[in-house]
DODORO-781473 format. One record per residue (C-alpha): x negated, y, z. Coordinates in steps of 0.02 Angstrom, whole numbers, plus 50000, padded with zeros to 5 digits. Last residue first. Example, Ala and Ser with C-alpha at 12.3 -4.5 7.8 and 13.67 -1.06 7.14 Angstrom:
# DODORO-781473
493164994750357493854977550390
END
This chain:
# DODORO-781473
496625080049005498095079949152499485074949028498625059148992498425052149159500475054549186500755063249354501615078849243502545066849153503445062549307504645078049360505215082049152505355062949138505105060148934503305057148959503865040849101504465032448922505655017748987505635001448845504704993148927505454990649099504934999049241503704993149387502745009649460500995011349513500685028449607498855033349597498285047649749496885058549680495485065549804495385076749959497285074450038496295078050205497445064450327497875052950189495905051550141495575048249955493705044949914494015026949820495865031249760497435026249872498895018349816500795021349836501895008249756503335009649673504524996649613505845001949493506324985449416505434971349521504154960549445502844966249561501034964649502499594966149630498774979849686497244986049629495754988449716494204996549618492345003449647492264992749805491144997049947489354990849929488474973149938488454970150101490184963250090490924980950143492854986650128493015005350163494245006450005495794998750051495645008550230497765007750234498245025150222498885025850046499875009650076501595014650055503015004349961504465012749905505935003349774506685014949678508125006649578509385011249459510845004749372510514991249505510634972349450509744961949631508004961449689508264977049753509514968549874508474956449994509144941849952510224931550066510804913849997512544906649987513224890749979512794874149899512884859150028511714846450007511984842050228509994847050241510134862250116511484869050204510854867950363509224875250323510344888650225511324893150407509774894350504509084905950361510874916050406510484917550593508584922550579508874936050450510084944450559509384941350721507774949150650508764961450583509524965750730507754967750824507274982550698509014991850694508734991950907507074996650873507575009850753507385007950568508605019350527507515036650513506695027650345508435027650288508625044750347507075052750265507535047250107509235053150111508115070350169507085067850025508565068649916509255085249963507545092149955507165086149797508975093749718510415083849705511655083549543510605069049472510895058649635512445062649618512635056649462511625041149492512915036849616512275035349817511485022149905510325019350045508945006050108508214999850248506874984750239505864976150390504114976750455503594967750630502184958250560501274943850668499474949450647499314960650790497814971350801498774985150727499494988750916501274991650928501775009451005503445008150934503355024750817501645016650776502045000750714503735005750654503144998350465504565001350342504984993150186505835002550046507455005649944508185019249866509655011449759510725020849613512485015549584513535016949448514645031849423513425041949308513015024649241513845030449058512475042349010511385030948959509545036048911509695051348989510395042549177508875032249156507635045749149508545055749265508575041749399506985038249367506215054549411507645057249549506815041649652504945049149588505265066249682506175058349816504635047749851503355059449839504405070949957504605053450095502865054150071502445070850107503505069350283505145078450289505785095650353506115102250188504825116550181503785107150256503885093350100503885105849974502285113450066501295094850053502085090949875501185107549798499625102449908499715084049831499895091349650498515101449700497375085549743498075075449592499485062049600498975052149483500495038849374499855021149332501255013449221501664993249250502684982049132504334975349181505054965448981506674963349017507924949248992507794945749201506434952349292506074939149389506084935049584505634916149596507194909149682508364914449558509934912049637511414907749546511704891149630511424898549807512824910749772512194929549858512134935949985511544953450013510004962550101509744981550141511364982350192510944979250344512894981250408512234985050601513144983150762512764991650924513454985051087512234966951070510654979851109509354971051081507644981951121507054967751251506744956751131505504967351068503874958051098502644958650987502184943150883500614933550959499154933750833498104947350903496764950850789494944959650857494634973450755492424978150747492144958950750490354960450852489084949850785487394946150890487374927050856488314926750700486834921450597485704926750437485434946150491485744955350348486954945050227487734937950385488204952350458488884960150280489874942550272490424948550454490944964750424491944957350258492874948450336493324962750479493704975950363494854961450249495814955350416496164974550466496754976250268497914962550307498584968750470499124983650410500064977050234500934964950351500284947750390500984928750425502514929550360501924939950216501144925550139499104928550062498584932549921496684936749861495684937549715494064942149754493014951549609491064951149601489944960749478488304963449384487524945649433487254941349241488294926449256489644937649322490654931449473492514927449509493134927249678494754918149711495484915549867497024906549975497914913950122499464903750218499474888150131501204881050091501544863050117503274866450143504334860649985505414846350026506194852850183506214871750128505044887150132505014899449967503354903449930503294892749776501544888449752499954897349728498994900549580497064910549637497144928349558495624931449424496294923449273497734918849267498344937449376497444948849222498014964249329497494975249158496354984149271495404969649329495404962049152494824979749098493384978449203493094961149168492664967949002491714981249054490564971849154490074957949026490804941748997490094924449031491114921249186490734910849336492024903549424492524900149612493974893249714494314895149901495934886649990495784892050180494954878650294496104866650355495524858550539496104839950517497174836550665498604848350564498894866450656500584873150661501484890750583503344889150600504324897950465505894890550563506474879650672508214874650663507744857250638505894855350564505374868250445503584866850395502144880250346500384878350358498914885550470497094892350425497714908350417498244902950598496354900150647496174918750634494514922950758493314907650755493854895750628494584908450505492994920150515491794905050503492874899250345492634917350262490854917550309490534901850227491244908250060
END
């Protein structure tokens, strides 16, 4: 892993930072005297290639993910690291996964996969030519946080309801599922599927994956509504985090990530009563809020009421605590995360491209995230997208009349 720590050293030496809180500051990455090199472990297994395969697939997180601690940032608990790795080899040489996690603090979805193509450009340097002399890092990282202080706008007020307080002694700080069981389905989105979502989606006026989304928000919502037709007047969430990189002009060189959460709300009845275009346009709009006005008074927002749980914490008060609120009871919950055009798949040690990512393992009710295949590009739609969702157990996707058709059995 000595390309990993010349990397660090030489272009991100904040990944090789901590966390502490001191006063009102907060989140504040700082450098120790002693230069910390990101925390790498290593094992060799004596399996063979299928069965690691399915430990891969199966998102066996003991085994192959490296443990971290608490990510939540207080006076007694700060010595957080902010990347650590894992890569587990085969004793018969046949394969090699990395592990990775890192804290979203310090890196959004974009920046992370720019870190990964330029890690592994210079372990496939190094593999070929033996030395960094002549190495070019193809992204070069920009760690200062854009500026968009200059997008306040202290006339225009904002609920963010997106986030809710909650009491402090009542809050679980490591995001579980509650009684439960959250297991993890892997729906396909074939290539004509894709096409069939693509003319929905221009017919409505939206994006394709605001359409994707509204058709697996009303999947769930049906599903659940089925099961129990008493939460017809209870409310169902759409929820997800948006990245106004682009919209903003900010490069994807920086590191420092500018993403925050919208969210709407309507009853699962009427969500049920809607049809896809309907609901991809309430989709549409709570992407639509993230302005940069909307962006820089959440900031404030979030900043403010951390301030006030520092404070609390330091005088051993016991208040509230803001949460963002999909973590919190919802009759339903579809929870959006993108990554299908992140370049997941273009990744090169020197020893090939990967033949599998997977993302990691939310705990949250009615998370769904939006994954690229090996030969998928977002802007040809010319191989499978997977969709992983987070529902509890007991939920049978087959019984959806809109999801069972993305369900790898149905497509034998």
């Amino acid at each position: 892993m000595l390309d990993l720590n010349i990397l660090v050293r030489k272009y991100y030496k904040p990944v090789a930072g901590w966390f502490q809180a001191q006063d009102d500051d907060i989140d504040i990455v700082y450098y120790s005297d002693k230069f910390n090199d990101p925390p790498i472990s290593t094992q060799t297994l004596n399996i063979d290639y299928k069965t690691l395969s399915r430990h891969v697939h199966d998102n066996n997180i003991d085994l192959l993910i490296p443990e971290t601690p608490s990510a939540t940032i207080t006076y007694e608990d700060n010595n957080i690291p902010m990347i650590m790795v894992k890569a587990t080899y085969l004793e018969s040489n046949e394969a090699v996964v990395l592990g990775v996690t890192y804290h979203h603090c310090l890196m959004d979805g974009t920046a992370f996969w720019t870190f990964m193509a330029n890690w592994s450009a210079l372990c496939k340097h190094l593999y070929e030519h033996g030395d960094i002399t002549e190495f070019n890092i193809p992204h070069p990282p920009t760690f200062e946080f854009p500026n968009v202080s200059h997008l306040r706008n202290p006339s225009k007020m904002f609920e963010h309801s997106e986030y809710v307080l909650v009491d402090a002694d009542k809050c679980v700080i490591k995001f579980q599922p509650g009684t439960e069981k959250i297991v993890v389905t892997v729906l396909e989105v074939s290539v004509e599927q894709q096409q069939t979502l693509r003319q929905q989606a221009r017919d409505c006026n939206v994006s394709f994956t605001e359409m994707l989304c509204a058709v697996l928000w009303k999947g769930i919502n049906g599903l659940r509504l089925e099961l129990n037709p008493e939460i017809g007047s209870k409310s169902s969430l759409y929820s997800c985090a948006v990245n106004p990189r682009a919209r903003m002009g900010i490069s994807s060189n920086f590191c420092a990530s500018p993403t925050t959460h919208t969210s709407c709300e309507q009853t699962v009845s009427e969500i049920a009563a809607l049809d896809l275009c309907d609901i991809a346009q309430l989709v549409h709009e709570a992407i639509g809020m993230c302005t940069g006005e909307y962006l820089i008074s959440s900031f404030d927002f979030l900043l403010k009421q951390r301030r006030q749980e520092l404070d609390d914490e330091r005088n051993n008060r016991v208040d509230k605590k803001l949460m963002l609120v999909y973590v919190c009871p919802k009759a339903v919950k579809c929870i959006a995360l993108s990554s299908r055009t992140f370049p997941i798949y273009t990744t090169d040690f020197g020893f090939g491209t990967p033949e599998y990512v997977r993302p990691p393992y939310l705990p949250f009710d009615g998370c769904m995230r939006i994954w690229p295949t090996p030969l998928y590009d977002a802007r040809s739609s010319n191989a499978p997208l997977e969709v992983y969702v987070s529902l509890p157990e007991h939920l049978d996707l087959s019984k959806s009349p809109l999801l069972s058709q993305f369900l790898k059995e149905n497509m034998d």
